[in-house]
N, C-alpha and C positions, 0 to 999 in steps of 0.2 A: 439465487446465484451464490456459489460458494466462492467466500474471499480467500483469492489466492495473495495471503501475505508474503511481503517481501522477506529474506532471509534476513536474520539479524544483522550480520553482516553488512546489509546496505544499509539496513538501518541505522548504522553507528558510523559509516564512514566517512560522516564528516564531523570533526573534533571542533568546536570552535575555539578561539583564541581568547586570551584574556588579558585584559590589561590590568595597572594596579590601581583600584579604587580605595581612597583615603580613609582614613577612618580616623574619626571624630576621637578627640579628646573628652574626658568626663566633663561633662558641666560645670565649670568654676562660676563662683559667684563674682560680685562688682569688687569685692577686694585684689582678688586675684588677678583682675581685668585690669585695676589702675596699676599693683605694682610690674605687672607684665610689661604696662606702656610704659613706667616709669623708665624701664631696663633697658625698652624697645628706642626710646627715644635719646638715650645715651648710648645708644649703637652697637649694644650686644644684640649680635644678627640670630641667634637663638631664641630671643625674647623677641626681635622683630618676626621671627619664622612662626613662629606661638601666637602673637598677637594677628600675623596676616590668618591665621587658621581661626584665631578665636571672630575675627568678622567673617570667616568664611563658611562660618556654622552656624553664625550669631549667636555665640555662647557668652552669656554675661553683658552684651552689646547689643544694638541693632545689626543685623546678617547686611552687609555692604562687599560686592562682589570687587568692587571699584577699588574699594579701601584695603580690601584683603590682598590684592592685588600688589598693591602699591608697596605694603610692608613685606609682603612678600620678596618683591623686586630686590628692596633695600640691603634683605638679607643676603639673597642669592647673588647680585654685585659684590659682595664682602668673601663671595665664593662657598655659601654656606648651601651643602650639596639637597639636603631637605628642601629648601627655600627654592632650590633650583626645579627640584622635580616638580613642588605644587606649580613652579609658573608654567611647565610645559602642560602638567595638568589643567590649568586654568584654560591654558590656549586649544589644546583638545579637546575642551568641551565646550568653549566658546563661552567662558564666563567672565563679564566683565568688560571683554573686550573680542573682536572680531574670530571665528577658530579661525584657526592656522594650521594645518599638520606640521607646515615646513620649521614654525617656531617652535612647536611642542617638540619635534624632534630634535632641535636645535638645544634647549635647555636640558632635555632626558640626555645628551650627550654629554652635556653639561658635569653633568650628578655623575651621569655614570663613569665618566673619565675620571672621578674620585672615590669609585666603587660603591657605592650606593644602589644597593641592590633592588630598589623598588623602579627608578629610575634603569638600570638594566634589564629590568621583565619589561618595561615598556617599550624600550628601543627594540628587543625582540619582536615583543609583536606585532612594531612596526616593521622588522625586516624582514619576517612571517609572511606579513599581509600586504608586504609592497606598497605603503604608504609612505611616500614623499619620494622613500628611494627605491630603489631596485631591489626587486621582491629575493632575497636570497636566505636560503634554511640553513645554509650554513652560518651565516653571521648570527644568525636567530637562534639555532643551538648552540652555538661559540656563548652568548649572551645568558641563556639560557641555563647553563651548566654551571657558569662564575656563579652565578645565584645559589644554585642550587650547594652546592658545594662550598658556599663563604660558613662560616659558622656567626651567627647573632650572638654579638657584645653589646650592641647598644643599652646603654643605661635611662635613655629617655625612653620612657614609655610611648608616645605616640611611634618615634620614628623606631623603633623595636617592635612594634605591631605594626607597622610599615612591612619592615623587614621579613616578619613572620608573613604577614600576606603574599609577600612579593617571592617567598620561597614556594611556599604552595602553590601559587602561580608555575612559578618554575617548572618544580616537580610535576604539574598538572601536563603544561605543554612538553618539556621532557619527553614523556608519556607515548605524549602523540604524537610530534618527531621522529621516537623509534618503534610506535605504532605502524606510523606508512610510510617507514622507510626518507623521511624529510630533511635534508642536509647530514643523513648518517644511516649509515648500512642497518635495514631495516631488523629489529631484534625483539622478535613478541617477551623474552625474558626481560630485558631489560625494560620495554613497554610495561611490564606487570610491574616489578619491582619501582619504577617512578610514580606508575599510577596507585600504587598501595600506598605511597609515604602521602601524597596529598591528601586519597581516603581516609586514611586514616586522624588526616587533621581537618573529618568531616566534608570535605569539598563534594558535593553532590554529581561533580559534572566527574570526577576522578572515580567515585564509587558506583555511579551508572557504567563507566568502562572499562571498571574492575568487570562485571557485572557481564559485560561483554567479551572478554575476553575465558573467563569461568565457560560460558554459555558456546564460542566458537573452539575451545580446547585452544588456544592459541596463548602460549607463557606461561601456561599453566595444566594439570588435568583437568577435561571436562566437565564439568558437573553440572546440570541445572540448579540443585538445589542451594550449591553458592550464587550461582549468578541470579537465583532467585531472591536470595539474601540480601545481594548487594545493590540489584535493582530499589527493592524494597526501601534501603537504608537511603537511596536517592527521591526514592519516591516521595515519600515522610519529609523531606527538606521542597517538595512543591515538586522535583525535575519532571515535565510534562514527559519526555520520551522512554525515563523509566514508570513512570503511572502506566503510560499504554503498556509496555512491557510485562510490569506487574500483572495487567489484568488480563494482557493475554495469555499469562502464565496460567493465571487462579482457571479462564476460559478452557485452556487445553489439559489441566491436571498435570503440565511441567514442571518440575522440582516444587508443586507443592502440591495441596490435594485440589481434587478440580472445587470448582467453587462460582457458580455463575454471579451469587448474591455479591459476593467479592469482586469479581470479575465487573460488574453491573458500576460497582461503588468506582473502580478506580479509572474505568474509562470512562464516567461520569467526571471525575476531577482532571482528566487528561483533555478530558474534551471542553471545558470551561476554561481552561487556558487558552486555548485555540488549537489544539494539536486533532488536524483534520483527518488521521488514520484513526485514532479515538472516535471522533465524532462519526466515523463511517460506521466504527464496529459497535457503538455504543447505539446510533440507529439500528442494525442485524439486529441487535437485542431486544430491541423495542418491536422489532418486525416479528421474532420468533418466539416473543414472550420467554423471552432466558434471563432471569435473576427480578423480574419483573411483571408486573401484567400488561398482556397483548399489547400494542398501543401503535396502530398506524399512522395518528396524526402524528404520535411522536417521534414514529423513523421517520416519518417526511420531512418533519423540521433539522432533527441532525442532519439526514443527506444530504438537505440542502445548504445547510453551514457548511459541510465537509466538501461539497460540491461547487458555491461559490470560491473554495480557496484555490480548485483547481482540481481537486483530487478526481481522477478519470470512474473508478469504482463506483463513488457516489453519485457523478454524472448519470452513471449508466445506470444504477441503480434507482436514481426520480426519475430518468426517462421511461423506464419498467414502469414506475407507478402511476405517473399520467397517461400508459398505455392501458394498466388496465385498469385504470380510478381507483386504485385503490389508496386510501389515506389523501385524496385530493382529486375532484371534479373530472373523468375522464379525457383527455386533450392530447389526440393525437400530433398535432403542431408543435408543441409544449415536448412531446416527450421526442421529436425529432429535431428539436432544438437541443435538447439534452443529450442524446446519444450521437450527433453531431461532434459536443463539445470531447466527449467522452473517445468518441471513434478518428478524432484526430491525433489525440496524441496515443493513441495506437492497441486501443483496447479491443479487446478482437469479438468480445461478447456484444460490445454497443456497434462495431464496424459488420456484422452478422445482424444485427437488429437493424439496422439502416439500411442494409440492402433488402430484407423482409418489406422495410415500409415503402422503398421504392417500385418495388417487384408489386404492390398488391395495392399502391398509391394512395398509403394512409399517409394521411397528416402533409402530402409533397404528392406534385403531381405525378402520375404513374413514369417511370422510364425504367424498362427494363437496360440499357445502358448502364446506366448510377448503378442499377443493382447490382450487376453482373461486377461493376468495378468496387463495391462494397463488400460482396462477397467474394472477392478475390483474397481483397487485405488481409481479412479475415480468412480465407482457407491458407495462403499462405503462413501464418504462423501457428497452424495448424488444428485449427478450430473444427472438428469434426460436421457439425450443425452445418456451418458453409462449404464445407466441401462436399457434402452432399447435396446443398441447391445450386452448386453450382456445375455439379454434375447433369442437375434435372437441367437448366441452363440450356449446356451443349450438347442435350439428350434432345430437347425439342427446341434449338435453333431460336434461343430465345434470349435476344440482347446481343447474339454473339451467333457464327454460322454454325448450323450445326454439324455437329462431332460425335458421329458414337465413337471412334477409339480414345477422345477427350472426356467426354460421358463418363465411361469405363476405370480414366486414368483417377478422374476424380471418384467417382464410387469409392475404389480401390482403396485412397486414401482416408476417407471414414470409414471404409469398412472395415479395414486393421485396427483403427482406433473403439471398434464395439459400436457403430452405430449401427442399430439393427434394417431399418429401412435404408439405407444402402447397401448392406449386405444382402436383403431381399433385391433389389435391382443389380445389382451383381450378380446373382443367382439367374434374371430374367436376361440378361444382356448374353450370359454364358448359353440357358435354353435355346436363345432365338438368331445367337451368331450375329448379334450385331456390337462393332466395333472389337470381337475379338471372334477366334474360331470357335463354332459350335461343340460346345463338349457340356454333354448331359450331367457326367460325374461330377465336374465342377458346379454346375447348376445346383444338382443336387446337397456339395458341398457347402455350399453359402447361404442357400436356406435354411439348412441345419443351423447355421452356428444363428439366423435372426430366429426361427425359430424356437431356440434355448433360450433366445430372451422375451420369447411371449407375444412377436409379433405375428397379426393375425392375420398381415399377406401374404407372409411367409411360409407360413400352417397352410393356408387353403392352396399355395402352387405346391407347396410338396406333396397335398393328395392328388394334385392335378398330375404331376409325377409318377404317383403309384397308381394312378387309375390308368395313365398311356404306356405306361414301363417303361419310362425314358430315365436310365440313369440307373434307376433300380429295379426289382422284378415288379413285373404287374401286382397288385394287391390293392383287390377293389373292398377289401375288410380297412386295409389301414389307409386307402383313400375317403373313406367314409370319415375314418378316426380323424383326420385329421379337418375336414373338410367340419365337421360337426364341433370342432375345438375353435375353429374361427367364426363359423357361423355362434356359437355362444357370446364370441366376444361382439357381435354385431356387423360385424363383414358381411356387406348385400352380397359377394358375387358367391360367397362361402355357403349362405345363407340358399343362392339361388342354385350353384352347384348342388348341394345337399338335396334340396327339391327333385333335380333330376335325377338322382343317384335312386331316391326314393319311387319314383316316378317307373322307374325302369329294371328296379331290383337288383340294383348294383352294389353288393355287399349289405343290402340289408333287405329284410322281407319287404317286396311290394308293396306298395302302401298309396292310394293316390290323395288321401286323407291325408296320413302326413307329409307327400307332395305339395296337398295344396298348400297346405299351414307353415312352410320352409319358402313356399312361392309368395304365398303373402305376407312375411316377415321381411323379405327381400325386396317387395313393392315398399311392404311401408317406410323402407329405408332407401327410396330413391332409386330403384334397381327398375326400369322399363322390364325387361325382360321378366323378370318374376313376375311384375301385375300381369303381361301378356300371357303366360302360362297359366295364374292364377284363373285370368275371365276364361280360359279354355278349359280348365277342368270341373267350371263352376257349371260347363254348359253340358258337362256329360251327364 
């Protein structure tokens, strides 16, 4: 089955949010630990902000979430806005003490009502992601922007690496705000221009939507081979959605050279994180032997990582393989569980293959009902395969009353799609005037077009055609020709057709010798009629 990947586009549309994670102070030793308390304990709320950090890292100390807490507190009472942010941090992650959003937002108000801008990217994300209060993007790029736009004066290093964090932050979300149009008129220019200032300070999740945006032309000129760059530059910092990218890049020779060995490597690291479109195409690989050797059991195992996560592909794809044992124990049950799972959430390949197992009552007991309504879903989204069985369906009254101008309607639609055996019964419904009016030329018409693609029922009714002159002139020379092109490919009726043509000297010299050996090529493939010709000319 060929993976119909999603356009990049989806694959990026959703941005996640960030909030400001702390960063540690260098490791001081016990010197720097006693005069910090000494400072903390005469009630410089900066030495107490220091000392709640240095138990909240256990730097120099035993790590006490309690303790850190507490000097924390003492600070942020004194109104020291650092002091304020750790305690909604604290409360955010439920360290120390019970989480709370309502308090963590409570204290990030705190901070940020004295501009303290690590505490301002947090209150964002909370009004981003509608935590505690009412979900609004405009307060969240209002917030958002102060950051981005304050300039960093801090002279203390942590709370200046605070500040540096909490800018990229900014700029990150910034980004994606006027990415998807969120609390401000949507502006892929200015999306580019936010999302380069964080890239550029390394942020992985900003230079994958560089990367993105390069790739959709959108704030930018198109290019792959940036957005190939920029994935990459993500990729290398762990980002699991630019690895799959990467490799589906190296996979299809997009802005870089094709490369399966490449392509192998980095949906291998995409797929170890958990990223379950990785592990679908990183199985393909294993199945087609691309950048690797063969290896079935090894697509079995990714699809079915990829396929416990939910993914409908891979579903559909281990249903395939416990249908036909290949990489695991043949198990029609097994693989009707899986394309089940597959064909609910609306995959038209597994919703086409369930109605196959109903219709012929593998793995589930037979009801041509289930089928008929399997292959519905599935021809409705326009699955050529089902809409061809579900033309045979309401050709013979089967699960459903029969329809030849339903028949017909469905044919019609695989046949436009190239599928060559509905084109052929399109051609026979046109012949025989059922479910629409008898018109030869049309007959004629649609076995043409299955005939160009090598089908060999198609070939023996257009000699059947030029041997009656229905449609086109008689010509019992290229009724032979054609009757003799299907009878090679193994068509009993082609086969048994041919027999009489030879039998009777119908575009080819008499022959009852090679009547009989066209009659018993035709028996040996099931054809009553040929053995029956067969034992009659054995008797002359």
């Amino acid at each position: 089955m060929k993976r119909f990947l999603p356009s990049i586009i989806l694959l990026l549309s959703v941005l996640p949010v960030y909030s400001y994670a702390e960063i540690a102070n260098d490791i001081p030793d016990t010197e720097v630990f006693l005069t910090t308390k000494q400072a903390a304990e005469q009630g410089d709320a900066a030495a107490q902000n220091k000392l709640g950090g240095m138990y909240h890292e256990g730097q120099g100390v035993v790590q006490s979430y309690l303790t850190a807490f507490k000097w924390y507190k003492k600070a942020a009472d004194q109104g020291y806005a650092p002091a304020q942010f750790s305690i909604g941090s604290m409360y955010s992650r439920g360290e120390g003490m019970s989480q709370s959003d309502s308090e963590a937002f409570k204290w990030y108000k705190k901070a940020a009502d004295q501009n303290y801008s690590a505490a301002q990217a947090s209150l964002g994300a909370m009004y981003e992601t509608g935590k505690v209060v009412p979900q609004s993007y405009s307060e969240a790029f209002k917030l958002y922007k102060k950051v981005a736009e304050q300039e960093i004066t801090d002279t203390d290093p942590v709370t200046n690496n605070a500040n540096v964090v909490a800018a990229n932050v900014a700029y990150l979300n910034l980004g994606g705000m006027y990415d998807k149009g969120r609390g401000v008129a949507q502006s892929y220019p200015e999306a580019f221009k936010w999302y380069k200032k964080a890239a550029d300070q390394g942020n992985a999740y900003a230079q994958f939507s560089i990367g993105a945006l390069y790739s959709r032309g959108e704030g930018t000129s198109q290019s792959d081979s940036e957005a190939f760059k920029w994935f990459k530059k993500a990729a290398n910092q762990g980002n699991a959605n630019s690895q799959y990218l990467v490799a589906y890049m190296n996979e299809k020779g997009e802005g870089t050279p094709q490369s399966y060995s490449e392509a192998f490597k980095w949906y291998k690291k995409a797929a170890e994180q958990g990223d379950a479109s990785a592990q679908f195409s990183l199985a393909t690989m294993y199945k087609e032997g691309k950048g690797m050797p063969q290896s079935d059991s090894e697509a079995f195992k990714w699809y079915k990582k990829a396929a416990d996560q939910g993914d409908a592909y891979a579903q559909y794809s281990l249903g395939s393989m416990y249908f036909d044992g290949i990489g695991v124990n043949q198990d029609y049950s097994k693989a009707v569980d899986w394309y089940k799972k597959a064909a609910v959430q609306g995959d038209a390949y597994a919703q086409y293959s369930l109605g196959l197992m109903y219709r012929k009552g593998e793995g589930v007991r037979q009801d041509y009902n289930k089928a008929v309504e399997w292959y519905r879903k599935a021809a409705d989204q326009g699955d050529a395969y089902a809409q061809y069985n579900l033309g045979i369906m309401y050709f013979n009254g089967v699960g459903v009353s029969q329809d030849y101008s339903k028949a017909v309607d469905w044919y019609k639609k695989a046949a436009d799609q190239g599928d060559a055996s509905a084109q052929n019964n399109l051609g026979l419904m046109y012949r025989k005037g059922e479910g629409v009016r008898q018109d030869y030329n049309k007959a004629v018409e649609w076995y043409l077009k299955a005939v160009n693609q090598g089908s060999a029922s198609a070939q023996n009714n257009l000699a059947y055609m030029y041997q009656e002159g229905l449609g086109v002139r008689q010509n019992y020379n290229k009724a032979v020709k054609w009757h003799q092109k299907a009878a090679d490919q193994g068509d009993n009726s082609a086969q048994f057709d041919l027999g009489i043509m030879y039998q009777y000297g119908r575009g080819v010299r008499q022959s009852n010798v090679k009547a009989k050996e066209w009659f018993g090529k035709a028996c040996d493939n099931g054809n009553q009629k040929g053995c029956n010709n067969y034992r009659k000319l054995n008797l002359k």
